[in-house]
VOVEX-552296 format. One record per residue (C-alpha): residue number from 1; residue in three letters; x negated, y, z negated. Coordinates in nm, 3 decimals, decimal comma, padded with zeros to 5 digits. Example, Ala and Ser with C-alpha at 12.3 -4.5 7.8 and 13.67 -1.06 7.14 Angstrom:
BEGIN
@i->1 | aa->ALA | u->-01,230 | v->-00,450 | w->-00,780;
@i->2 | aa->SER | u->-01,367 | v->-00,106 | w->-00,714;
//
This chain:
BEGIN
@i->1 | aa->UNK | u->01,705 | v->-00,051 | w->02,654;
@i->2 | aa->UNK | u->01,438 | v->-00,010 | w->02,452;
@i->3 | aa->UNK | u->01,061 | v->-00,060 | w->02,571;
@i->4 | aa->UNK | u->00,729 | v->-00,051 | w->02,351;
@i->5 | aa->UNK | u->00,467 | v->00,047 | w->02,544;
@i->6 | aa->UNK | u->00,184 | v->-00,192 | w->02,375;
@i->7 | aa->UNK | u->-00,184 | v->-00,028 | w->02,536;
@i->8 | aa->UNK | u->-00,289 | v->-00,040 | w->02,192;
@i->9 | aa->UNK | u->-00,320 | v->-00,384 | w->02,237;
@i->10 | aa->UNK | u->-00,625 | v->-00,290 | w->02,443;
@i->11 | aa->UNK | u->-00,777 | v->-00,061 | w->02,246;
@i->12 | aa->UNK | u->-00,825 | v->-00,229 | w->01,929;
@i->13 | aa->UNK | u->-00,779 | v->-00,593 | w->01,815;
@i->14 | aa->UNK | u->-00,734 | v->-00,473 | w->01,460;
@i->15 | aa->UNK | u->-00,628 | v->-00,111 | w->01,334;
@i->16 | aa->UNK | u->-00,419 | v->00,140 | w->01,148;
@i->17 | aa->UNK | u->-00,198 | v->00,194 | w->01,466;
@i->18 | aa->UNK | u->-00,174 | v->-00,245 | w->01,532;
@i->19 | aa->UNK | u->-00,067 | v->-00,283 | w->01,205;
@i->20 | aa->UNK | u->00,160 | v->-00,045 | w->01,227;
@i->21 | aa->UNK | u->00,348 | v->-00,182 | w->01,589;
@i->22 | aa->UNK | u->00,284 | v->-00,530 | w->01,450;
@i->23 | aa->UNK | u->00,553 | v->-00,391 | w->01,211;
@i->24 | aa->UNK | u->00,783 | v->-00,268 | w->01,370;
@i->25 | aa->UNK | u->00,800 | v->-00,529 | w->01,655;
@i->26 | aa->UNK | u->00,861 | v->-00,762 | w->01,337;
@i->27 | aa->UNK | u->01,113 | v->-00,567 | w->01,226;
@i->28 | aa->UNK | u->01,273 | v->-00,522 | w->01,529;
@i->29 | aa->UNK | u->01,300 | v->-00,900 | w->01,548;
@i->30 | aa->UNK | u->01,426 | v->-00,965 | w->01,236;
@i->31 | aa->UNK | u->01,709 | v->-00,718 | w->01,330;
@i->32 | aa->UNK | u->01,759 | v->-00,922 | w->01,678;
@i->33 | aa->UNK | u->01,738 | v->-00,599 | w->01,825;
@i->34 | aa->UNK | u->01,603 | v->-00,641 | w->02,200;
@i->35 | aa->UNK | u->01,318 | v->-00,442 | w->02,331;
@i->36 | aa->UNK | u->01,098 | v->-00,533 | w->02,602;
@i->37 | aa->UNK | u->00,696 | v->-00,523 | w->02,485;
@i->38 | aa->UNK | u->00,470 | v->-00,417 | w->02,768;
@i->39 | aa->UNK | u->00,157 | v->-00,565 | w->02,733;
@i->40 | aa->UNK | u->-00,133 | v->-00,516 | w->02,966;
@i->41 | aa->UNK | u->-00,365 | v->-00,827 | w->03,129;
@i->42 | aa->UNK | u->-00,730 | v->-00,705 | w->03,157;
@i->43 | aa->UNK | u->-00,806 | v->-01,004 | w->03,415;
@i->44 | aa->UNK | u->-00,592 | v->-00,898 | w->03,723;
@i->45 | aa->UNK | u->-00,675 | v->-01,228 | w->03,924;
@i->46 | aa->UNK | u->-00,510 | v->-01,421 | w->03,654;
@i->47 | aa->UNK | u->-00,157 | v->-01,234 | w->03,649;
@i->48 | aa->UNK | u->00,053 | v->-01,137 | w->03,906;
@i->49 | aa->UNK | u->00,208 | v->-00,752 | w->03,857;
@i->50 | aa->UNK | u->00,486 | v->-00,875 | w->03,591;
@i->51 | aa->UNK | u->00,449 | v->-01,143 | w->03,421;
@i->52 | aa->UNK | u->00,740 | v->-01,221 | w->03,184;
@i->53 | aa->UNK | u->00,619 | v->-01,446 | w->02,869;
@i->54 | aa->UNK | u->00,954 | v->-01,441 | w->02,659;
@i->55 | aa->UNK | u->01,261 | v->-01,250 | w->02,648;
@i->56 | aa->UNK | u->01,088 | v->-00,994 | w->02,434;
@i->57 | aa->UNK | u->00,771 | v->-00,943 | w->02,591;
@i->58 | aa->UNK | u->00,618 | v->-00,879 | w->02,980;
@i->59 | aa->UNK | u->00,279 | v->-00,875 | w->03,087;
@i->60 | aa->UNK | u->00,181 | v->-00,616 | w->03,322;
@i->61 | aa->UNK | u->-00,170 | v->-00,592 | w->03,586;
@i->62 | aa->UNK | u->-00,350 | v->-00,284 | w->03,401;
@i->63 | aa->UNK | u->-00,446 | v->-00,038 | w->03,630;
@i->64 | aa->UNK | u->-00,764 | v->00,148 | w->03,649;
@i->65 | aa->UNK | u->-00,756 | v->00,348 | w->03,360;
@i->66 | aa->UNK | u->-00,406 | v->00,250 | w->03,230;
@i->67 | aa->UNK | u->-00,507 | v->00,425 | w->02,907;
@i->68 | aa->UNK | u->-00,468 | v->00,766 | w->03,033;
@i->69 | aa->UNK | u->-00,201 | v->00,706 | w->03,300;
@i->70 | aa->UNK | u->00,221 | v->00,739 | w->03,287;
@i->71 | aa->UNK | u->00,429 | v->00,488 | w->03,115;
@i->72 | aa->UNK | u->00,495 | v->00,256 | w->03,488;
@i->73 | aa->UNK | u->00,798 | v->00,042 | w->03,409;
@i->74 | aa->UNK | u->01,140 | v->00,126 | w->03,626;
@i->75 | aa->UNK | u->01,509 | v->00,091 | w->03,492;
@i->76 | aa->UNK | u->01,869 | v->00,208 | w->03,577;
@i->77 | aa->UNK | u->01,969 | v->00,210 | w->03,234;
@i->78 | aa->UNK | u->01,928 | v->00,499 | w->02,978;
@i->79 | aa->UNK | u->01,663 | v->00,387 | w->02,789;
@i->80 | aa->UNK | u->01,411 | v->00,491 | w->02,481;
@i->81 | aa->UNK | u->00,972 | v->00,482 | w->02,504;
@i->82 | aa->UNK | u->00,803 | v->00,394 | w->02,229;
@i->83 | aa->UNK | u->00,452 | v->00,414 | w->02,354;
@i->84 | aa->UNK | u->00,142 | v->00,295 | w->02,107;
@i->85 | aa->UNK | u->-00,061 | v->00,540 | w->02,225;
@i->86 | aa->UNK | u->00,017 | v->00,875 | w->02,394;
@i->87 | aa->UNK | u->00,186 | v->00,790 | w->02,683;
@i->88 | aa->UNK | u->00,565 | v->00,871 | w->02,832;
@i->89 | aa->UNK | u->00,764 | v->00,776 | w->03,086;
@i->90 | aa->UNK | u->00,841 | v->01,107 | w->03,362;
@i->91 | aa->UNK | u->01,175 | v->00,922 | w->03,432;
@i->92 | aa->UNK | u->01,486 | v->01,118 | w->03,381;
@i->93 | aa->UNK | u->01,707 | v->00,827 | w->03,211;
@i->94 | aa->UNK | u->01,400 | v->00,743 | w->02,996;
@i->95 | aa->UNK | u->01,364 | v->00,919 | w->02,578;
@i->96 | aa->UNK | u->01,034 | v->00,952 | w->02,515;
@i->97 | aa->UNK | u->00,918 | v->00,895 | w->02,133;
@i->98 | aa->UNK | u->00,579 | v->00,911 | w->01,990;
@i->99 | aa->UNK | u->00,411 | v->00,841 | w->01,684;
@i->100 | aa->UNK | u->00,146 | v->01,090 | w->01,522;
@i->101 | aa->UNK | u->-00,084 | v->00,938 | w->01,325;
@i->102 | aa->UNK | u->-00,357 | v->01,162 | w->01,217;
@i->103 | aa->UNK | u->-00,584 | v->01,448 | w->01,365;
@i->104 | aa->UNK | u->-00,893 | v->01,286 | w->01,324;
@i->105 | aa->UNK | u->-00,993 | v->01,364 | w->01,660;
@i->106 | aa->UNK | u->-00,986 | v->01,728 | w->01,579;
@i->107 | aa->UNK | u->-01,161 | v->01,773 | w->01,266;
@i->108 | aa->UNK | u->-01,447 | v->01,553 | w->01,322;
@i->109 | aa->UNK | u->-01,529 | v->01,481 | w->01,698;
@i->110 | aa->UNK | u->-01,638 | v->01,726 | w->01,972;
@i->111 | aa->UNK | u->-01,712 | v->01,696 | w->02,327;
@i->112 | aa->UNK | u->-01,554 | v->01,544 | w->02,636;
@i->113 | aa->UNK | u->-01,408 | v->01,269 | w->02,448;
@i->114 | aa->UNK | u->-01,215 | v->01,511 | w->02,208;
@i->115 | aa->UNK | u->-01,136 | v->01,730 | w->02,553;
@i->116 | aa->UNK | u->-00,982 | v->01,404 | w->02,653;
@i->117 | aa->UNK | u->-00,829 | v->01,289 | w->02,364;
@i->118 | aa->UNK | u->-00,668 | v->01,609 | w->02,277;
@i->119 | aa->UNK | u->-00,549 | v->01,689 | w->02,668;
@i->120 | aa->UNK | u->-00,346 | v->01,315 | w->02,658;
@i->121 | aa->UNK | u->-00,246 | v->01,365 | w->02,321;
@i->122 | aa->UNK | u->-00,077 | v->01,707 | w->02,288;
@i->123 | aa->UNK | u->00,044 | v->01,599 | w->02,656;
@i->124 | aa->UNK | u->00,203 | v->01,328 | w->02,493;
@i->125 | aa->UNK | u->00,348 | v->01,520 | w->02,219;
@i->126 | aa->UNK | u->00,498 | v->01,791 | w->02,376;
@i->127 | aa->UNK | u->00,680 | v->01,576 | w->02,669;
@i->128 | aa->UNK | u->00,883 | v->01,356 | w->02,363;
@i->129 | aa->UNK | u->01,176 | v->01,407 | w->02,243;
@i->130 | aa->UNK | u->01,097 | v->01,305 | w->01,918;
@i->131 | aa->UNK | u->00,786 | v->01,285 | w->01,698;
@i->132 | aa->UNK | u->00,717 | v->01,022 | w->01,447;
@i->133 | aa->UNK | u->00,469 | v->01,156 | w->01,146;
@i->134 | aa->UNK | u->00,341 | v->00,888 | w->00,974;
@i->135 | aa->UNK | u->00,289 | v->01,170 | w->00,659;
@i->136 | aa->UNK | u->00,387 | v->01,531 | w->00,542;
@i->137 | aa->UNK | u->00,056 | v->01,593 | w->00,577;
@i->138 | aa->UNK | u->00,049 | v->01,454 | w->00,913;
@i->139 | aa->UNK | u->00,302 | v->01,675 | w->01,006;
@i->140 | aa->UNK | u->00,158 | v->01,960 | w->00,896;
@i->141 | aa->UNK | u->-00,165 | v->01,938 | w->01,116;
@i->142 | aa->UNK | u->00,064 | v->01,885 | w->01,383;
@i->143 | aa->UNK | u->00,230 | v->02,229 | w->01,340;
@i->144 | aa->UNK | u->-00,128 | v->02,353 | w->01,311;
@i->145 | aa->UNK | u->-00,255 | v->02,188 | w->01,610;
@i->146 | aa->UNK | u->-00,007 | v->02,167 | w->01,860;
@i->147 | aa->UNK | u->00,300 | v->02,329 | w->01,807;
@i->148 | aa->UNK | u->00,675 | v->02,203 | w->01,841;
@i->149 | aa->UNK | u->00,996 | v->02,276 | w->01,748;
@i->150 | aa->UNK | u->01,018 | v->02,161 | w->01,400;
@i->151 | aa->UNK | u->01,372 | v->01,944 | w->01,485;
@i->152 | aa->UNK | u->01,156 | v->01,698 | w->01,701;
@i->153 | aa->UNK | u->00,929 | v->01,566 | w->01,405;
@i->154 | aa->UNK | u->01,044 | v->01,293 | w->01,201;
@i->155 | aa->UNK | u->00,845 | v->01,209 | w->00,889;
@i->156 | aa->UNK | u->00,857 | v->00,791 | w->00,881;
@i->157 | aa->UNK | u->00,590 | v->00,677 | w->00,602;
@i->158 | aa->UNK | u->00,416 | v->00,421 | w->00,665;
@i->159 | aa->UNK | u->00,494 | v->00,060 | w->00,455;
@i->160 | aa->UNK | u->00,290 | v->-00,173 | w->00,288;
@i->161 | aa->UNK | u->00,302 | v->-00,544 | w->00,320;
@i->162 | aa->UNK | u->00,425 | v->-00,792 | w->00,086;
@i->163 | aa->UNK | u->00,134 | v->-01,018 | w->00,089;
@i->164 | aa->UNK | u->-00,060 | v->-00,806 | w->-00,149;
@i->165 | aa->UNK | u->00,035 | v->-00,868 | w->-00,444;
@i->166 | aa->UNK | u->-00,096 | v->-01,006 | w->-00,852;
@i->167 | aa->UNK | u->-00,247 | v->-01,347 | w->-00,838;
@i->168 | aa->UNK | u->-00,128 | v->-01,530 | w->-01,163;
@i->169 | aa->UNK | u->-00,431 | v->-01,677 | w->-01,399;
@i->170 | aa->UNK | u->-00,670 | v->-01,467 | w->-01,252;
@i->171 | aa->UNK | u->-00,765 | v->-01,237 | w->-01,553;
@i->172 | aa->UNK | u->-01,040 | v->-01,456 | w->-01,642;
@i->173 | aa->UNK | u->-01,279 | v->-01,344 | w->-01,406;
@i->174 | aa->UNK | u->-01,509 | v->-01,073 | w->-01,490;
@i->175 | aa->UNK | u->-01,433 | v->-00,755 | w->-01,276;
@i->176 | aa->UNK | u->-01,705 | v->-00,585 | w->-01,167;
@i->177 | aa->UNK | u->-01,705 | v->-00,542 | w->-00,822;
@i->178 | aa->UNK | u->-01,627 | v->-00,216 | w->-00,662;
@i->179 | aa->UNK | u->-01,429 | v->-00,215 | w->-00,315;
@i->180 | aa->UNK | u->-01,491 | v->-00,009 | w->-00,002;
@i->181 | aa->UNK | u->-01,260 | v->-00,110 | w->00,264;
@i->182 | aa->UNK | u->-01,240 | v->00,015 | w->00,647;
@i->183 | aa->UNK | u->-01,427 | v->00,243 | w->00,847;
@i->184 | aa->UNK | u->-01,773 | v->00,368 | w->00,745;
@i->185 | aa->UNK | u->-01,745 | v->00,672 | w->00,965;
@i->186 | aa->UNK | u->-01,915 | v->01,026 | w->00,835;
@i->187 | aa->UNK | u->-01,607 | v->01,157 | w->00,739;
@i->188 | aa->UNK | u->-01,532 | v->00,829 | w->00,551;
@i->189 | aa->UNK | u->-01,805 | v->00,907 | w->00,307;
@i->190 | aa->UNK | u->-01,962 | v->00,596 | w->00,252;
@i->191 | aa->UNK | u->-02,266 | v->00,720 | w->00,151;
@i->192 | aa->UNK | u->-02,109 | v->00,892 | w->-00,128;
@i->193 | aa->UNK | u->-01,981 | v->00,554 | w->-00,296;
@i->194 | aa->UNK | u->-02,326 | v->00,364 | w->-00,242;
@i->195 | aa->UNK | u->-02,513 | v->00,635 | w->-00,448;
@i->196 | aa->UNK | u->-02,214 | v->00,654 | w->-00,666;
@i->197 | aa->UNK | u->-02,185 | v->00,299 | w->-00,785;
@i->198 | aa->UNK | u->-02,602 | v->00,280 | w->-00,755;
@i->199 | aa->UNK | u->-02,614 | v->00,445 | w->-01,134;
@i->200 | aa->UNK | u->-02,405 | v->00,169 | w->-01,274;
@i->201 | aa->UNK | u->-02,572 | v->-00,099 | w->-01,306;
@i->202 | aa->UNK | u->-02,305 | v->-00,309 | w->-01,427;
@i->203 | aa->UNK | u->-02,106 | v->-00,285 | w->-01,112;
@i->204 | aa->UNK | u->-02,165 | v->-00,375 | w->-00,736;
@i->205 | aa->UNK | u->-02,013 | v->-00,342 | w->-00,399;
@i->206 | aa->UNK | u->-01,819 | v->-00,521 | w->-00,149;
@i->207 | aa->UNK | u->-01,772 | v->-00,345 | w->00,218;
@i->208 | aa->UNK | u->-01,442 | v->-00,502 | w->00,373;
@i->209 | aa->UNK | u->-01,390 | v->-00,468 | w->00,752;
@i->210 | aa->UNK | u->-01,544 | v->-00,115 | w->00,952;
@i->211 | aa->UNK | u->-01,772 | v->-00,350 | w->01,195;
@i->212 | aa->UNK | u->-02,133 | v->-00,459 | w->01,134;
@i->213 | aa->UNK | u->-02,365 | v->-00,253 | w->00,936;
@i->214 | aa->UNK | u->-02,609 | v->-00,065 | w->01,082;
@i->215 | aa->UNK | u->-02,940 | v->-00,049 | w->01,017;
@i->216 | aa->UNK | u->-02,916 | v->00,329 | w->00,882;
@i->217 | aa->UNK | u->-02,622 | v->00,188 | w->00,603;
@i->218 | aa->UNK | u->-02,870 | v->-00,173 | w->00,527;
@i->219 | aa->UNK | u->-03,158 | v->00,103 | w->00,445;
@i->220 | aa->UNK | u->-02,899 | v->00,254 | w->00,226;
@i->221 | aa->UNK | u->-02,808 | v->-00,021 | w->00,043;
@i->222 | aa->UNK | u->-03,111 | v->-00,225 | w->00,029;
@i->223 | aa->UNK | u->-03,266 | v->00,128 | w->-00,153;
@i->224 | aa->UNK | u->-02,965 | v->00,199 | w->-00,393;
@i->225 | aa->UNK | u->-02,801 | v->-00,134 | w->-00,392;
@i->226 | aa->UNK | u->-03,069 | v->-00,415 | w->-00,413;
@i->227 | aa->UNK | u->-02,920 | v->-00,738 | w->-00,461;
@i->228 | aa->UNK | u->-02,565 | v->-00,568 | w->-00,568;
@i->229 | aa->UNK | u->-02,378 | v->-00,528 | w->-00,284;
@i->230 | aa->UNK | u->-02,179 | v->-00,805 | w->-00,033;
@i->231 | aa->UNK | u->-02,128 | v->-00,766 | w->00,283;
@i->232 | aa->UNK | u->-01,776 | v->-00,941 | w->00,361;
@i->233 | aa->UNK | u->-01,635 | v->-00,814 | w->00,688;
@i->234 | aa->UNK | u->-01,316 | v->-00,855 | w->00,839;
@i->235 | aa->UNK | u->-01,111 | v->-01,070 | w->00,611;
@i->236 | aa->UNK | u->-00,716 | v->-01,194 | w->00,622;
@i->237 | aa->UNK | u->-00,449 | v->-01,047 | w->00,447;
@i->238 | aa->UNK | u->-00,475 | v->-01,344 | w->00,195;
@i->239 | aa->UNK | u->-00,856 | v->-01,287 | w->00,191;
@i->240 | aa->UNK | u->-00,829 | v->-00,922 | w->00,137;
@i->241 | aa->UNK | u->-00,556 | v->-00,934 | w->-00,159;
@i->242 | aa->UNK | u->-00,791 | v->-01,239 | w->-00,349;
@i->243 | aa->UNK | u->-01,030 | v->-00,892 | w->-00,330;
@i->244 | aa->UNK | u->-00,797 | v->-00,651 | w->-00,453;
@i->245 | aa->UNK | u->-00,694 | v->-00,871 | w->-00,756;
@i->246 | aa->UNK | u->-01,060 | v->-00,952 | w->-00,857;
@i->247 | aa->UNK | u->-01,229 | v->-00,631 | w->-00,829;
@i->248 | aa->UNK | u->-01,326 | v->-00,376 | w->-01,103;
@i->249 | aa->UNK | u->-01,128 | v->-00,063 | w->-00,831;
@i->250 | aa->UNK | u->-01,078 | v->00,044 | w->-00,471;
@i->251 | aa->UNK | u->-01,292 | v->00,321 | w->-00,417;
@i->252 | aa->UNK | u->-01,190 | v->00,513 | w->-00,114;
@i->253 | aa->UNK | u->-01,420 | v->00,851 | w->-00,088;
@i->254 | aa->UNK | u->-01,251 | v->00,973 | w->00,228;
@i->255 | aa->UNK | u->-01,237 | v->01,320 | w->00,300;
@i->256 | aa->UNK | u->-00,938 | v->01,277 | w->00,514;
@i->257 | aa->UNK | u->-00,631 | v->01,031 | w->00,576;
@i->258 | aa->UNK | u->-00,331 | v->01,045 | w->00,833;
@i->259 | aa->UNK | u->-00,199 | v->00,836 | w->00,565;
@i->260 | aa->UNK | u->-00,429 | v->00,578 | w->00,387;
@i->261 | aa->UNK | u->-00,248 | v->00,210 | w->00,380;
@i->262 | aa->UNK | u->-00,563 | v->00,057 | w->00,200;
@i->263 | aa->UNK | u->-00,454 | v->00,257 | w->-00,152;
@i->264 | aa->UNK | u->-00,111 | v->00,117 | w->-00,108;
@i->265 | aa->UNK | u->-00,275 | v->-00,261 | w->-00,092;
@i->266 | aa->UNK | u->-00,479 | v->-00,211 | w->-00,384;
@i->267 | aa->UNK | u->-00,236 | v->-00,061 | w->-00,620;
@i->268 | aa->UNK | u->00,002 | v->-00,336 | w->-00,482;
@i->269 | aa->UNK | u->-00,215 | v->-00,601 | w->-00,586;
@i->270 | aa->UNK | u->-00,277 | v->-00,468 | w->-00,888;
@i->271 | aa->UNK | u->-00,615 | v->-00,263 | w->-00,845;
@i->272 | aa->UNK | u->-00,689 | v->00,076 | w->-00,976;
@i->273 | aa->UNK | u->-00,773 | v->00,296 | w->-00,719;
@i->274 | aa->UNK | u->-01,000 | v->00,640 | w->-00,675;
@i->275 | aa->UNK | u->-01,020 | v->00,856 | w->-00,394;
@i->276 | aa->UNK | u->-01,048 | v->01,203 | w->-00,312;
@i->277 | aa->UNK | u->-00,781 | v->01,454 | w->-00,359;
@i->278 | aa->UNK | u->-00,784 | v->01,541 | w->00,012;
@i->279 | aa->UNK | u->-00,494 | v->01,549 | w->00,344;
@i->280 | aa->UNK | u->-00,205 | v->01,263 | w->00,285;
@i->281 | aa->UNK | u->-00,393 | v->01,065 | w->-00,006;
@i->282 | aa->UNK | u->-00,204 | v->01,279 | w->-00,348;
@i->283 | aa->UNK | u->00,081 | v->01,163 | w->-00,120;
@i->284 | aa->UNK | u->00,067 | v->00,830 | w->-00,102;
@i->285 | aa->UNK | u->-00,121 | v->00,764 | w->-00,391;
@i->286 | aa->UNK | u->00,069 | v->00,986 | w->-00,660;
@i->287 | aa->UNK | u->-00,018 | v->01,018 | w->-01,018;
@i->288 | aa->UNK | u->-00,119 | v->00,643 | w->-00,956;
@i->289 | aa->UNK | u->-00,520 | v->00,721 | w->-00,868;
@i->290 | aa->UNK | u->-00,779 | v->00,881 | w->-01,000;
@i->291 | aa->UNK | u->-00,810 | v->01,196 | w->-00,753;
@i->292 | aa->UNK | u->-01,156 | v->01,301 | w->-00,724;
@i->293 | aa->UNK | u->-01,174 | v->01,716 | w->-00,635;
@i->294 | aa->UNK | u->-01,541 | v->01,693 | w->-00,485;
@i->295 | aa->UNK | u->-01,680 | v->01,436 | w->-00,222;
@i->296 | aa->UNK | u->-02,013 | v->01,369 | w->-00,440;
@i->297 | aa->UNK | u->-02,126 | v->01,074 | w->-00,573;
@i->298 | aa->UNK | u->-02,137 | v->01,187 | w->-00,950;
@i->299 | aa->UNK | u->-01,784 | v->01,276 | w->-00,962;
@i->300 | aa->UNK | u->-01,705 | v->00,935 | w->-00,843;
@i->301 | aa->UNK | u->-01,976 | v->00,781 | w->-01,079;
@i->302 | aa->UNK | u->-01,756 | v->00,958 | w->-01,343;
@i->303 | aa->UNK | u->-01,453 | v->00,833 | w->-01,201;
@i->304 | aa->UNK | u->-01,541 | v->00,475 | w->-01,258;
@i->305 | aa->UNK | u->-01,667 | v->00,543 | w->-01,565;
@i->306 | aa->UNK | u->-01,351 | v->00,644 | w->-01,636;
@i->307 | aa->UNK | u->-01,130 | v->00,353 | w->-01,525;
@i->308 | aa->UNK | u->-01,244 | v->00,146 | w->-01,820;
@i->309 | aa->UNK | u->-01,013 | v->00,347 | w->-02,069;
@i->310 | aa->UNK | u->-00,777 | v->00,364 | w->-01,869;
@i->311 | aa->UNK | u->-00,734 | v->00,053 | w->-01,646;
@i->312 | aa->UNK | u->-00,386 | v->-00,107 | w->-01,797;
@i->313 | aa->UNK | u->-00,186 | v->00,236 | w->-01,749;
@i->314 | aa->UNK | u->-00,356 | v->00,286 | w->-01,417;
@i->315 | aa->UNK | u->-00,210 | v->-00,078 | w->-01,276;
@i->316 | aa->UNK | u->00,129 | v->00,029 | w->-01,388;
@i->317 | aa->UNK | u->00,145 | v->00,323 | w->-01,228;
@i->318 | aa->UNK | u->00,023 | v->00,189 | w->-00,908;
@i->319 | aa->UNK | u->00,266 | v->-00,103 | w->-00,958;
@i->320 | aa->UNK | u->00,524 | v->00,247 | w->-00,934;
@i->321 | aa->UNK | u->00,367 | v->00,412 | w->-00,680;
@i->322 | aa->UNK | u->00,342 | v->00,074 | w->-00,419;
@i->323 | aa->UNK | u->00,733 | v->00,038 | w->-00,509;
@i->324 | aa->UNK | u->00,840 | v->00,387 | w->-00,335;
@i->325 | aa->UNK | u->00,681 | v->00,223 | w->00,059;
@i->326 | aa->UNK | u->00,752 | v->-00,068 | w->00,233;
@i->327 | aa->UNK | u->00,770 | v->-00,142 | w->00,608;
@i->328 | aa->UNK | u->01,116 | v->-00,289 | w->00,580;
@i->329 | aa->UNK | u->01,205 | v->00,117 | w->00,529;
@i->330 | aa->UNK | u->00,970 | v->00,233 | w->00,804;
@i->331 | aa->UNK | u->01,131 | v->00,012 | w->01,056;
@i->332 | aa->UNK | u->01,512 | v->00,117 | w->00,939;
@i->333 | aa->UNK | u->01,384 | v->00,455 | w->00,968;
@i->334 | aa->UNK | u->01,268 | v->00,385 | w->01,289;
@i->335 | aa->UNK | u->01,547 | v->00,194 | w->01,425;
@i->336 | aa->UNK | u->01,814 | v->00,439 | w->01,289;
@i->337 | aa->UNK | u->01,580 | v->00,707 | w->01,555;
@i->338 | aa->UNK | u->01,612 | v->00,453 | w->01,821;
@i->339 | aa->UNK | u->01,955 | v->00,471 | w->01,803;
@i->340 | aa->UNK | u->02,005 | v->00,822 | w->01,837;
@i->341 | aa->UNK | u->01,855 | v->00,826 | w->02,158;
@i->342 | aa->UNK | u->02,012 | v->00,480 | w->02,300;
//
């Protein structure tokens, strides 16, 4: 049997790591391969202990601090643990698996909540019996930070979706708006692209999903960006690819990636993407982006700049580039680990 442990269901409504089980539980159907889903009820008065929705999915009461706790469902049978978030299962008959996704954690936060991300975490890691890397480079930091035998780790990439894509007849419309999509945290560097696109006056920004803006980031934009810059917040997949295929580039400043799925969209849809030459982006993006060396807003100033010679070459290569992921191959991938331990 194989169960999904879904806590990340949880944690985030929307995310890298939801996207990513949103795949694979669609692939998994489209296989008609049986799993159970665990999912977790944050009302306990309204659910009973186990509450069984369909033949794929159970609802369970979520315990006082669930996040942190063991994997709690019993079986007879040998069975595989695909937790969502850095948990296992202590039982005997039970293959733990885990997916890696980055090491953001470690390079940027400190404190009790890194403590107690990194405790769970390398817990987590070192109890499975195998390791799903979403990158190389993911990989990597794992050998750097916590240490396994090299056998365990799997490198899966991560896919892309199919719903990004060119929009016919849409070449008519000027492009010159500038994307930043996804978290605004420090390390994200969205400071670097306001001041970058500020000295171009032909351009402007739109900011795509990464929560309200603060008031710190409206000072910043109302001072650089007067009157050029959208706010547009979380959109649809639909609503996201209309951006791609109308904007002037993705720029993605980010000084570090577990893997970077927002390149992959753009250059999908037909966008021309820069971003800095930094962790798993030269891996997922190729020869298809413009890779800037230095997080400073002139040397992305001078990457846009750039595009405009070379725009036409730079949406074929990305067309290239897109073409080597897809989460049809992540899920095979993932299945054909499945079955080693099943």
């Amino acid at each position: 049997m194989l169960f999904i442990d879904g806590i990340i269901y949880c944690l985030q409504s929307h995310g890298g790591i939801t996207v990513y089980f949103n795949e694979i539980l669609d692939g998994l159907n489209k296989h008609f391969i049986p799993y159970k889903l665990i999912k977790y009820e944050v009302d306990d008065k309204q659910f009973a202990n186990s509450i069984k929705l369909d033949d794929n999915v159970v609802i369970h009461k979520r315990r006082i601090l669930e996040r942190y706790r063991n994997f709690n469902v019993i079986t007879k049978v040998p069975s595989v643990l695909h937790s969502s978030y850095y948990r296992i299962s202590t039982q005997q008959n039970i293959k733990n698996i885990t997916t890696v996704h980055d090491f953001t954690y470690e390079k940027y936060v400190s404190g009790l909540s890194r403590a107690v991300h990194c405790h769970q975490k390398y817990s987590a890691i070192k109890k499975s019996d195998a390791i799903i890397c979403v990158s190389e480079n993911t990989a990597n930091d794992l050998l750097r930070y916590c240490p396994v035998k090299e056998n365990k780790i799997h490198v899966i990439h991560n896919g892309v979706s199919p719903i990004y894509r060119p929009i016919l007849n849409i070449d008519f419309i000027e492009k010159r708006n500038v994307l930043f999509v996804g978290s605004r945290a420090g390390y994200k560097n969205f400071d670097v692209a306001v001041k970058a696109i500020s000295g171009l006056d032909h351009l402007s920004l739109s900011i795509v999903g990464g929560g309200e803006v603060n008031d710190k980031e409206k000072l910043l934009l109302d001072s650089l960006l007067k009157n050029r810059y959208h706010i547009l917040g979380k959109l649809s997949n639909e609503e996201l690819n209309f951006q791609y295929n109308t904007a002037y580039a993705l720029l993605y400043p980010s000084s570090y990636e577990g893997f970077g799925i927002p390149i992959l969209e753009a250059m999908r849809a037909g966008c021309p993407v820069i971003a800095m030459n930094s962790s798993s982006i030269p891996e997922v993006a190729g020869d298809a982006a413009l890779l800037v060396e230095d997080p400073a807003a002139e040397a992305f100033k001078e990457a846009l700049i750039a595009i405009d010679g070379k725009r036409n070459i730079m949406v074929l290569n990305g067309f290239k580039q897109a073409s080597k992921f897809s989460w049809d191959s992540c899920v095979n991938k993932t299945i054909n680990l499945y079955n080693q331990f099943i």
